[in-house]
N, C-alpha and C positions, 0 to 999 in steps of 0.2 A: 504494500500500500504506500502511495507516497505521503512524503514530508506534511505531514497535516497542519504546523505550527509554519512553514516557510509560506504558506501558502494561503495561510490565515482561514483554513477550512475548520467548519466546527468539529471541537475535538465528539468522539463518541465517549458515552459511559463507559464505567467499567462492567465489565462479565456481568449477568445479573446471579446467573450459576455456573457451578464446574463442568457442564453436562454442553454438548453439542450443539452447538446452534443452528437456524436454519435459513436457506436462501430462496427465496423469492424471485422467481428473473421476471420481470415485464416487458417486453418488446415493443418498442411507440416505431412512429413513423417522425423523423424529426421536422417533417413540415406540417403535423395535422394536427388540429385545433382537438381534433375525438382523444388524442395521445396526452393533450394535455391535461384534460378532461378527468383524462383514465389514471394520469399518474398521479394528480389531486388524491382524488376517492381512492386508491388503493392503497397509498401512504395512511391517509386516514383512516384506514378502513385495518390496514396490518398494524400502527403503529409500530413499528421496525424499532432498533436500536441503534442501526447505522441505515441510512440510505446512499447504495454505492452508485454510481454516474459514469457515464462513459465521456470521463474527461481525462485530463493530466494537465499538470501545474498549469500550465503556459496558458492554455485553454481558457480554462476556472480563473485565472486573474484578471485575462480580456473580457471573461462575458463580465466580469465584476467591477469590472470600470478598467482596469490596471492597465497599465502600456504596455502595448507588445514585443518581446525582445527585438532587436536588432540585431540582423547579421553581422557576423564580428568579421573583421577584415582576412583576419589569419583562418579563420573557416573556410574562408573563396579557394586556399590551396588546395583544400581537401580534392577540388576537383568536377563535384556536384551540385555543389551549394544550389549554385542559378538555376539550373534543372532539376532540383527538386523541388525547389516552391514554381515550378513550370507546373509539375506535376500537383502540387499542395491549387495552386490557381486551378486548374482543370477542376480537380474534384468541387473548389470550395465553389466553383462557377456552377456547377450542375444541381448543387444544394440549392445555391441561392434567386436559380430561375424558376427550381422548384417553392421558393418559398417566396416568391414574387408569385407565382400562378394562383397559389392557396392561401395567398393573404394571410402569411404567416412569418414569423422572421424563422429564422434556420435553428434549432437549437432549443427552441423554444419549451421543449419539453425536458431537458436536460435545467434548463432554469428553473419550471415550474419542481421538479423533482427537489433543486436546493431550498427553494423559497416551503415547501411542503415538510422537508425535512428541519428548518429553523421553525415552523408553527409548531410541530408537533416534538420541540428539543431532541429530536435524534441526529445523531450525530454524522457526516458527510464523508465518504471515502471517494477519494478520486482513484480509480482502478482503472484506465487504459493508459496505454503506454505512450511514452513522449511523440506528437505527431513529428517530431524531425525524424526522428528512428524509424518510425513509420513509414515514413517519407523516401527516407534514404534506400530502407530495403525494398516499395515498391518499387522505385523508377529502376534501381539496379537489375532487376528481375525482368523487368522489359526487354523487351526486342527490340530489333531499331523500328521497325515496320510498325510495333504496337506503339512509341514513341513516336511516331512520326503521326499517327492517326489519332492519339493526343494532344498534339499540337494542332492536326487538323479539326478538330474536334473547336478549340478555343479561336481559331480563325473563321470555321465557320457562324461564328454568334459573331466575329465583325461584320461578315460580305456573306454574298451566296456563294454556292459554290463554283456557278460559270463562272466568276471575276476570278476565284481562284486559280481555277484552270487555266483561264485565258492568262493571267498574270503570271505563273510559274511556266507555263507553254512560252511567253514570249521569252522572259528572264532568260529560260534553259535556251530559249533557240541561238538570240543574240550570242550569248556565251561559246557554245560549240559551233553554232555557224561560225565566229572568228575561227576561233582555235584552228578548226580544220581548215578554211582557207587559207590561212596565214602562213599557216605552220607542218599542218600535215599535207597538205593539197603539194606541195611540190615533193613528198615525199612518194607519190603515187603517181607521178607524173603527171598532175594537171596544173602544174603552177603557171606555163605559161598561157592558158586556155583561163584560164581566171583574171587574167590580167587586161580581156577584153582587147586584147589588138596593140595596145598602148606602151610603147617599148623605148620612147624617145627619150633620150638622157633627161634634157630639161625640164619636160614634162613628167617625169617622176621624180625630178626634185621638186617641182612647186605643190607636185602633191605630199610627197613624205614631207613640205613644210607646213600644210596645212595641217595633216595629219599630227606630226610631232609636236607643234605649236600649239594645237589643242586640246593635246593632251599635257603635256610640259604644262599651261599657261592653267589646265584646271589647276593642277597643284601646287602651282603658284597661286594665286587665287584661293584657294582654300587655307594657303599657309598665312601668305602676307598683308592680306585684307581683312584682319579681324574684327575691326571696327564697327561694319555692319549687321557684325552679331548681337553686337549690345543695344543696336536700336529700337528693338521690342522686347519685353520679357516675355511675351507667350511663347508658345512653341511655334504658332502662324508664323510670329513673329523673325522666328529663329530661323524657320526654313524657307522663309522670304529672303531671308539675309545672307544665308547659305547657298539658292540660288542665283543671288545675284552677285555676289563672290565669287562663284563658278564662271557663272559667264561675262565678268568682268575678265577676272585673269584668261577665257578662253581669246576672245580679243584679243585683247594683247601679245596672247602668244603669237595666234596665228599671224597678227601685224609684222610682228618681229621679226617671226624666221619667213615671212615673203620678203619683208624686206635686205633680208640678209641674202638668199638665192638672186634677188631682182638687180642686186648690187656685184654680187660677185662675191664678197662679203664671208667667210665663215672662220668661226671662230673655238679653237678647242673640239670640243666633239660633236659640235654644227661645221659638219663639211660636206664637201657636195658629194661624196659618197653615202653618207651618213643618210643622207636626207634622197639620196637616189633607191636605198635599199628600203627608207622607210616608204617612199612612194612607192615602192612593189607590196612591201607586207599592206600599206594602207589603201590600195585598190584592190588586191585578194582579200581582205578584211570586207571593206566595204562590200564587194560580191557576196562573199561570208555572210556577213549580219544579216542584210536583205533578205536571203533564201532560206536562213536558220528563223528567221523572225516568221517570214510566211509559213514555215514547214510547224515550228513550234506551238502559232498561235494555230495552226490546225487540230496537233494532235491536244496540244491544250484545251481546245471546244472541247472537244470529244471527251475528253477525262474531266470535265466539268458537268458534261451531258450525264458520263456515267456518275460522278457523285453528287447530283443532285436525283439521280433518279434512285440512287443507294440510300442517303443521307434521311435524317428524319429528327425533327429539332424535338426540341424540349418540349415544344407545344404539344407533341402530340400526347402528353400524360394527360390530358383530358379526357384522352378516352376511357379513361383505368379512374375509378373511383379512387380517392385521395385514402378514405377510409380503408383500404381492401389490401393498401401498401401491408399493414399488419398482419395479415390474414398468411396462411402458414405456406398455402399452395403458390400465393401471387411474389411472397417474399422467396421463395424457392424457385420460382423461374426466372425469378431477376436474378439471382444467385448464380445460377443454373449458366445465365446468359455472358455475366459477368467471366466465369468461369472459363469460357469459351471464347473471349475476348483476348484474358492474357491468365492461361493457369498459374503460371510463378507469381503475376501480381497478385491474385485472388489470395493466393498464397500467403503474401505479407499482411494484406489489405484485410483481408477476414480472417484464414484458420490461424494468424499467430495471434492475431489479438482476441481471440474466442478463447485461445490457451493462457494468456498474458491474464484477461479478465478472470477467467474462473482460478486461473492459482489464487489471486488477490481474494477471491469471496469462498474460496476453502479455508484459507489463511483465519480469515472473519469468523467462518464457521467452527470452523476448531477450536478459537478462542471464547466461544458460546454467544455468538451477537446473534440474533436475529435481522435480517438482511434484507431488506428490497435491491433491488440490485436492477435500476433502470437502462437499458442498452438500445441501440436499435435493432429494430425485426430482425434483421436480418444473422443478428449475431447472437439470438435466441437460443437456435435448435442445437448451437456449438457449443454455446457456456454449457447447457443443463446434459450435455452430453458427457463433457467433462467431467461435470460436477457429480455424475453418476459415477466415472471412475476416476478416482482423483490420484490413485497411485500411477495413472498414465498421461495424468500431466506434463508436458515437457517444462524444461525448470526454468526461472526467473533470469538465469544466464545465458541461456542458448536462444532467449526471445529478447532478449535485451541487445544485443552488441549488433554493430553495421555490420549489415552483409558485405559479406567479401565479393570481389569481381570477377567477375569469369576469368582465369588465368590468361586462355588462347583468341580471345575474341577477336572476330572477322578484322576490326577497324584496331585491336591491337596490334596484331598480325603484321597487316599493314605498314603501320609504323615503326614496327622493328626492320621491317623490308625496305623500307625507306631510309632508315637511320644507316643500316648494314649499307646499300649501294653509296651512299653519300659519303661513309669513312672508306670503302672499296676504291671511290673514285679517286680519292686524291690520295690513298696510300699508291696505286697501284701508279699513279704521274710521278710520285714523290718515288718509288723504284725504278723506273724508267729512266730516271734522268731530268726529268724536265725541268726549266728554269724556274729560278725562284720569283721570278720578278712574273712571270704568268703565273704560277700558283697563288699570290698575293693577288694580282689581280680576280683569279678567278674565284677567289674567296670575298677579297671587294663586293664584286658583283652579288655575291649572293646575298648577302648583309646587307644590303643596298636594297635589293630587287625583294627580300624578304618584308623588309625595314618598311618599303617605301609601300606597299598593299597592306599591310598590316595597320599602320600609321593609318591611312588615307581611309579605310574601312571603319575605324575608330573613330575618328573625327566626324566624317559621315555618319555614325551611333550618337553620336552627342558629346564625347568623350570629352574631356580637359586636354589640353597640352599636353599635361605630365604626364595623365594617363596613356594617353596616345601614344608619346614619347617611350615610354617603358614598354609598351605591350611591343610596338616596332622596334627598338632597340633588341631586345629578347627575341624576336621573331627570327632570326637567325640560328640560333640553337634550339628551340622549341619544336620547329620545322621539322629537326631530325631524332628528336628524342620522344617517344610514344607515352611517356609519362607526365609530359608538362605538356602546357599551352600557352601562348602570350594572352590570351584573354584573359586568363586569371588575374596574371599581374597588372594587369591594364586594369581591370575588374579590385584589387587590392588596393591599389592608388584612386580608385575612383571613390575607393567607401568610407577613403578617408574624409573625404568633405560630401559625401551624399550617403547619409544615411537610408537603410532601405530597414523593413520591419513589414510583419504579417500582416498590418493595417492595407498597405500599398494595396494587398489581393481584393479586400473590399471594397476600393476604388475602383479598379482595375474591372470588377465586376459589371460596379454600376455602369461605367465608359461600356462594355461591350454587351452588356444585357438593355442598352438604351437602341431598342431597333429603328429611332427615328433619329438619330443623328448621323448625318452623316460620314462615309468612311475617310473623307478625308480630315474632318474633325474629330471624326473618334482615333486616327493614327497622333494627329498632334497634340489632343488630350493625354492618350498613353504614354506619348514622350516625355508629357510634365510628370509622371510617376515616378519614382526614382526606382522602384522596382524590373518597371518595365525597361527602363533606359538602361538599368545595369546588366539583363540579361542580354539585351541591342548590341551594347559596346562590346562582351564578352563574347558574343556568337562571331559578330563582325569581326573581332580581333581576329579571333582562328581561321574564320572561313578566308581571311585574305591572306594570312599567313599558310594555308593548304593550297590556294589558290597560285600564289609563287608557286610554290615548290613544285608545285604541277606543270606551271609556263616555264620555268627554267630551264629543263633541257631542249626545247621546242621553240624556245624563244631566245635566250641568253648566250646558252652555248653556239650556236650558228653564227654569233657576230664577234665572239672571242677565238673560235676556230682558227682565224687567217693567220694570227702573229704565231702559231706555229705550224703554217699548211693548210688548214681546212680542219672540218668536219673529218675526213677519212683520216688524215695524221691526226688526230686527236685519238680515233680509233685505234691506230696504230701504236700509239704512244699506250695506249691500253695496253693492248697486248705483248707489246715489249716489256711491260711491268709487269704482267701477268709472268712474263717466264723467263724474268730475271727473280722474282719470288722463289717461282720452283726450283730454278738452279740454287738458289741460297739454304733450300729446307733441304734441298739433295746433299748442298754443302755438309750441313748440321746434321745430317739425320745418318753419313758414312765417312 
């Protein structure tokens, strides 16, 4: 049972006898006014000794007015933090649309249970377990696929789900349309059938200057124009100021390096090859985006088509009597259903706290209290199950502690395959021979190219400087190592000065259960959360910092190639380090 004095819960009496006491389960529905009703009369009607609840400290102190803890900064390393109050929002979302429908607040029966237990001086046990633990061992137990249709799940109470579709159809196409034109398209022999005909030197320099200019002159613009940030405090505000930052510095660029081609003009690493190679990759590009945009927003419709015709909101619990949630068969195919959604989570999410609650009202019982023991329906048929064998209990230890991670996971895996080819790479240069002065550069580069997606992703989330600064600083090593992420740290420097706390979800609620505001007011609502902004900056951080690592060899390596040969000497260079290795282990090993 927890701390009942930290918690300021009323203490219970002592034993009344030495003899057994008994438990009581009552199953409410936490949105129905009958539950509340029911848990009144039954306290009064048992008079109990302890009335146990299915809360834990953190809980019982919010519903009791008290401030909600804060994520503590040094928690964000743990690695989960931000996705699991993803997951903690999902649920508490589905609660409170439920309890938006039946004009009820969420919880509401969990209250009346305390306020019935202070009339009739019996004493208050909080018996479920900490919802972070909770929290921690559902989302870990997820799948990516079940995580992902979580997250789909809370997207769809912004938008429907064609906008979804159509909006991740374009994202995905823009994206891989470049990549492939840019990058893979001459690997397969269409690079110059992409290029539309256009081969003239000058004329792919004025284009690689439009091209490099506008992109160069965003992130100038995003860096050196901060000004127009502070013009508004709203978030409208912010992204007004953010856009025209953007295309202030795209100007400028593109002025610049036309005018630097138009002159003759180049300077440092604006030269007219530079700018001749960018006008190749930025007319295969442009081909690129165009055909990835049309093909995306196709298949996009269509996976909009199918989950709107799959999909089925919240609204539809009208059909199902509010009352009937209780009812043993209705609560058992919701169980049922749940189950088959994601069984490891059902797993965290019901049968350990069904084990967690009845140890606590064994505990009670042994010590001769008399028990109501108010739960939801759902976690009914589990306590009194228990409670019938309590020698098969699992114990207060083995429900207590973070689940561990799956050892080999798909997207671990990954990452040590990633880590392994990137110290492969430059060990096997560094036996070859090759110069020191290109291994610096091409480590440069990566720190750079990691640094600079990383960064620019982060600031685009909302980030600070310093946040920003740190998470791309770090993006470099994070890149290659499956254990960290720059998001965290970007995400740790962020929580220095933005406090985030379980409140935020309740907000967060009403912004996306408000089905008449619109979705671009409800995205620059959510930006002013600092909940939502800190999972934003955290996701962006990583996704730009994967998103390098991904363009790097497709992108980077082909323009650092030439200062030793190309692309095939680079290859080369491989392979001479590959079997001057072996000659060395041949060396050692006879």
């Amino acid at each position: 049972m927890s701390d009942a004095g930290d918690a300021g819960v009323p203490e219970p009496p002592k034993p009344p006898t030495d003899e057994q006491g008994s438990v009581h389960v009552l199953g409410t529905a936490h949105v129905s006014q009958a539950s509340v009703d029911d848990v009144h009369e039954t306290i009064d009607r048992e008079d109990p000794d302890v009335v146990a609840v299915e809360l834990d400290e953190g809980r019982y102190r919010q519903m009791q007015g008290g401030t909600p803890d804060d994520i503590e900064a040094k928690d964000l390393l743990s690695g989960n933090t931000v996705f699991q109050f993803l997951a903690y929002w999902m649920l508490s979302y589905v609660q409170s649309r439920l309890g938006e429908r039946f004009d009820i607040e969420p919880g509401a029966d969990m209250r009346a249970a305390i306020e019935a237990a202070e009339r009739n001086e019996s004493g208050v046990a909080l018996v479920d377990r900490d919802i972070q633990v909770t929290i921690q061992r559902f989302w870990r137990r997820l799948s990516i696929g079940e995580k992902l249709k979580m997250v789909g799940g809370l997207a769809l109470g912004i938008t429907d789900p064609r906008t979804i579709g159509l909006t991740f159809g374009a994202v995905g196409g823009l994206l891989v349309g470049f990549v492939f034109a840019a990058f893979l398209a001459p690997l397969l022999g269409l690079g110059d059938l992409l290029l539309l005909g256009v081969t003239g030197s000058t004329t792919l320099q004025y284009v690689g200057a439009t091209v490099g200019g506008a992109i160069g002159g965003a992130f100038v613009g995003l860096l050196f124009l901060p000004s127009l940030e502070t013009s508004s405090g709203s978030a409208g505000g912010l992204l007004d100021g953010l856009s025209i930052r953007i295309l202030a510095g795209v100007g400028l660029g593109i002025s610049a390096c036309l005018a630097l081609v138009a002159t003759g003009t180049f300077i440092g690493p604006f030269s007219a090859g530079a700018f001749e190679s960018a006008g190749i990759y930025g007319i295969r590009g442009t081909v690129g985006i165009l055909a990835g945009l049309g093909v995306g927003v196709a298949i996009g419709g269509l996976l909009g088509l199918v989950l709107d015709a799959g999909s089925s909101d919240v609204e539809d619990v009208d059909e199902i009597d509010i009352e009937e949630m209780t009812d043993g068969d209705v609560v058992a195919a919701m169980m049922e259903e749940f189950r088959r959604f994601s069984p490891r989570g059902a797993n965290a999410l019901i049968d350990e706290r069904d084990a967690y609650i009845a140890n606590h009202l064994h505990e009670l019982r042994d010590q001769g209290y008399d028990v109501v023991a108010v739960v939801g329906a759902g976690h009914k048929a589990g306590i009194e199950r228990h409670l019938a064998n309590p020698s098969q209990i699992p114990s207060l230890e083995s429900l207590s502690g973070t689940a561990s991670k799956r050892r080999f996971s798909p997207l671990k895996i990954a990452g040590y395959l990633v880590m392994i080819g990137f110290l492969g790479f430059f060990f096997l240069l560094i036996m070859a021979g090759v110069q020191d002065t290109f291994l610096l550069k091409l480590f440069g580069a990566w720190f750079l190219f990691n640094g600079f997606f990383a960064f620019t992703l982060a600031r685009l989330a909302g980030a600070r400087w310093t946040s920003a600064g740190v998470g791309g600083s770090i993006a470099w090593l994070t890149s290659i190592n499956p254990l960290l992420a720059p998001g965290w740290f970007a995400g740790y420097v962020e929580l220095k000065h933005r406090p985030v706390n379980i409140r935020d979800i309740q907000t967060l609620n009403e912004i996306v259960g408000d089905s008449e505001r619109p979705v671009s007011d409800a995205m620059s609502d959510m930006f002013d959360v600092p909940l939502f902004r800190l999972i934003m900056i955290v996701a962006l951080t990583n996704i730009g910092s994967l998103i390098a690592t991904l363009l790097f060899p497709i992108a980077v390596l082909p323009w650092l190639a030439p200062e030793i040969g190309g692309v095939d000497a680079l290859f080369g260079e491989l392979l001479t380090g590959a079997e001057n290795t072996l000659e060395l282990l041949r060396g050692l090993l006879t």
